[in-house]
ChimeraX commands (.cxc) that place a marker at each C-alpha (Angstrom):
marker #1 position 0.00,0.00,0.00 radius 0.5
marker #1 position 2.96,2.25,0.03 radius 0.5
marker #1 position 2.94,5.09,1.91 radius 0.5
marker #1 position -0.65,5.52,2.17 radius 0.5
marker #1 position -0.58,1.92,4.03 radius 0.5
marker #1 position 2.68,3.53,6.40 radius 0.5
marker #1 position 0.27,6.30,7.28 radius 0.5
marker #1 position -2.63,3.86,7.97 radius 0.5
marker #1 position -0.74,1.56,9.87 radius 0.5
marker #1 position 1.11,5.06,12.09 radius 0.5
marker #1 position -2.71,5.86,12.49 radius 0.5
marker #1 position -3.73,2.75,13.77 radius 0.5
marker #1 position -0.67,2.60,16.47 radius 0.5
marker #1 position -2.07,5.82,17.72 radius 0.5
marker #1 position -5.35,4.27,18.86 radius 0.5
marker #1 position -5.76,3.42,22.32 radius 0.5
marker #1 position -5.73,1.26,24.36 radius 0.5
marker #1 position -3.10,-1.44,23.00 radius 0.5
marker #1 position -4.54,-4.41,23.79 radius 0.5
marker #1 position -7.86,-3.75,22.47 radius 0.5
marker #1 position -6.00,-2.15,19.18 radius 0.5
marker #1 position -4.33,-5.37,18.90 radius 0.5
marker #1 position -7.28,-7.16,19.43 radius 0.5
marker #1 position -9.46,-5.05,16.65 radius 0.5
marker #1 position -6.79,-5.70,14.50 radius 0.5
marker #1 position -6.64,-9.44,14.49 radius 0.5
marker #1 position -10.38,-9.26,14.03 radius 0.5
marker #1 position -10.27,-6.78,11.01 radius 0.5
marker #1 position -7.30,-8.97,9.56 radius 0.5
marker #1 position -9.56,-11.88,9.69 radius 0.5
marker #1 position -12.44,-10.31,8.29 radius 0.5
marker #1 position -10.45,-8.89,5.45 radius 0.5
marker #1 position -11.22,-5.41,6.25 radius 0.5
marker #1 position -7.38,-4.52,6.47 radius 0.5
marker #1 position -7.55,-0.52,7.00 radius 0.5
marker #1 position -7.71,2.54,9.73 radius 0.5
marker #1 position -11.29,2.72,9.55 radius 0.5
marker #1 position -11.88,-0.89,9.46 radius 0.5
marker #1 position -9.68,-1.33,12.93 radius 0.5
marker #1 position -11.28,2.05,14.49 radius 0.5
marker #1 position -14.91,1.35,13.86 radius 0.5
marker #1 position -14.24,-2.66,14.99 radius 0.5
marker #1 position -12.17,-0.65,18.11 radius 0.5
marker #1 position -14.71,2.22,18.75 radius 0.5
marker #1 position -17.40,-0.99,19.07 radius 0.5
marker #1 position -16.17,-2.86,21.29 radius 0.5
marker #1 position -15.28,-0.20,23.76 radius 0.5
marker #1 position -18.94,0.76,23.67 radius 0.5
marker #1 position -20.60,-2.54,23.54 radius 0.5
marker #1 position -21.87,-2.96,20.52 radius 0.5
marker #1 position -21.78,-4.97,17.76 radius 0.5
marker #1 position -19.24,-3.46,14.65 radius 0.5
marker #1 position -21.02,-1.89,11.81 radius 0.5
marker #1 position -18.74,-1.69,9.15 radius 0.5
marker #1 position -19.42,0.03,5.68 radius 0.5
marker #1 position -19.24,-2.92,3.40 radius 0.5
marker #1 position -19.22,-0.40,0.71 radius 0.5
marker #1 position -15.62,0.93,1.10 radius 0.5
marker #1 position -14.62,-3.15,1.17 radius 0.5
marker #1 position -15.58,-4.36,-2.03 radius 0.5
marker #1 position -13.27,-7.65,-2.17 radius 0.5
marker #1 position -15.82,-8.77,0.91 radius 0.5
marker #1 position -18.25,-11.30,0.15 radius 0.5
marker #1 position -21.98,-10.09,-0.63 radius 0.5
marker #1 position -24.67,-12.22,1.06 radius 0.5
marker #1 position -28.05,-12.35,-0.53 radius 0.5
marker #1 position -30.67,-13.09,2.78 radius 0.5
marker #1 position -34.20,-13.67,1.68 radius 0.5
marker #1 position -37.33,-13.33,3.81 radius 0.5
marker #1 position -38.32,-16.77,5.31 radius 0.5
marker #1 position -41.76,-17.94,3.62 radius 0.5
marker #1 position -44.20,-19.85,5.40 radius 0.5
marker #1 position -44.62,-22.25,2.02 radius 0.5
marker #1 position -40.68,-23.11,2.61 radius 0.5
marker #1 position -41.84,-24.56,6.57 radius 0.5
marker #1 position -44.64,-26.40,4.89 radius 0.5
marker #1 position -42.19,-28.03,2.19 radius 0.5
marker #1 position -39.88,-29.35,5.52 radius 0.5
marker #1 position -43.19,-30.92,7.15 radius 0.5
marker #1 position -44.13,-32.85,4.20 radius 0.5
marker #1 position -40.12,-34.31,3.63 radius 0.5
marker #1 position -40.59,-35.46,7.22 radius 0.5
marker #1 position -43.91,-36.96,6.84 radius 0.5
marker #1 position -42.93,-39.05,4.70 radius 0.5
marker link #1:1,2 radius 0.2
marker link #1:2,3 radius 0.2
marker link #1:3,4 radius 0.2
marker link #1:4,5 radius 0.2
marker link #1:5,6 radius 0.2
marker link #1:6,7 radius 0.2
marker link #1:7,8 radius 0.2
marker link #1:8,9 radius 0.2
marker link #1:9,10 radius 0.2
marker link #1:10,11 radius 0.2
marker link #1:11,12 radius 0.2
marker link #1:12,13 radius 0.2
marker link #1:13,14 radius 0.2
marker link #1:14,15 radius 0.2
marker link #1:15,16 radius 0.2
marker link #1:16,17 radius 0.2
marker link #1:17,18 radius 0.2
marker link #1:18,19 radius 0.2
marker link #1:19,20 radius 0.2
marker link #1:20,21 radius 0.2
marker link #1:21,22 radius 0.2
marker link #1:22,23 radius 0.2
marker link #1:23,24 radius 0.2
marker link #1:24,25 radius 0.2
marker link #1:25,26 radius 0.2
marker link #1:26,27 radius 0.2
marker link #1:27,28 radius 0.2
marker link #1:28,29 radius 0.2
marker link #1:29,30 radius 0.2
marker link #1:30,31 radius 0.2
marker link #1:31,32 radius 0.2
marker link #1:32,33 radius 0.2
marker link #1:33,34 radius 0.2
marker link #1:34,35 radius 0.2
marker link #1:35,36 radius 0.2
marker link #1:36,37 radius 0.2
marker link #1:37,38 radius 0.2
marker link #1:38,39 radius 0.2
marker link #1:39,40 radius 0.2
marker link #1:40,41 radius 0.2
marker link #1:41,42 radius 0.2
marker link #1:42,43 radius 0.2
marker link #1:43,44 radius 0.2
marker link #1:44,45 radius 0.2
marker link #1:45,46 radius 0.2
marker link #1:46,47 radius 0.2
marker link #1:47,48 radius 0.2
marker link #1:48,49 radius 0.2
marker link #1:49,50 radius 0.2
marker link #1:50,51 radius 0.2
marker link #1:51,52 radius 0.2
marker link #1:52,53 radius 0.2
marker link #1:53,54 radius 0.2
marker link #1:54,55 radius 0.2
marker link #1:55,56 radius 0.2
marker link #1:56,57 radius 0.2
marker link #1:57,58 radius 0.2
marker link #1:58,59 radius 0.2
marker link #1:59,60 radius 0.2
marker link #1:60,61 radius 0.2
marker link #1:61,62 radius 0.2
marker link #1:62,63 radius 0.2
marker link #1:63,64 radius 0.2
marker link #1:64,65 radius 0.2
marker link #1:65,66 radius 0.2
marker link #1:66,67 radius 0.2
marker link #1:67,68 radius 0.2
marker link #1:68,69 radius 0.2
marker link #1:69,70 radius 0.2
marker link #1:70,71 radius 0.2
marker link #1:71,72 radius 0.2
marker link #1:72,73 radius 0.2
marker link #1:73,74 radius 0.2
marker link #1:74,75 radius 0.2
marker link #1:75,76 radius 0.2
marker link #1:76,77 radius 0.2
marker link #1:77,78 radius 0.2
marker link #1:78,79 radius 0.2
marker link #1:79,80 radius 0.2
marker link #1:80,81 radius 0.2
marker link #1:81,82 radius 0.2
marker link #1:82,83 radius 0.2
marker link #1:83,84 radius 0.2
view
């Protein structure tokens, strides 16, 4: 990343407190999420309890899930397969 990435990673170090930088890291490195923003919004979450939200926009090597609503015809298909 060059010197953008140097100025990233400088930002990053200045976060605080260590441990939970460290920690924020790991979990944005795992994710794939491998930025400032990524490691501050995964930090600023956990220090206030709450679950990350992350812009999947800015991230666009990520995975997209497609969730559809649950019909009540797709139960009905399961209780017939174990009728029989």
């Amino acid at each position: 990343m060059g010197s953008k990435g140097k100025r990233e990673f400088i930002q990053v170090l200045r976060l605080m407190p260590k441990e939970a930088v460290a920690a924020a890291a790991t979990e944005a490195v795992q994710l794939g999420a491998i930025g400032f923003d990524a490691v501050k919004q995964i930090l600023l979450a956990r220090i206030e309890r709450r679950p990350p939200r992350l812009n999947l926009e800015a991230y666009p090597f990520l995975p997209v899930t497609d969730v559809r609503t649950t019909r009540a015809a797709d139960y009905a298909g399961l209780a017939e397969v174990q009728a029989a």
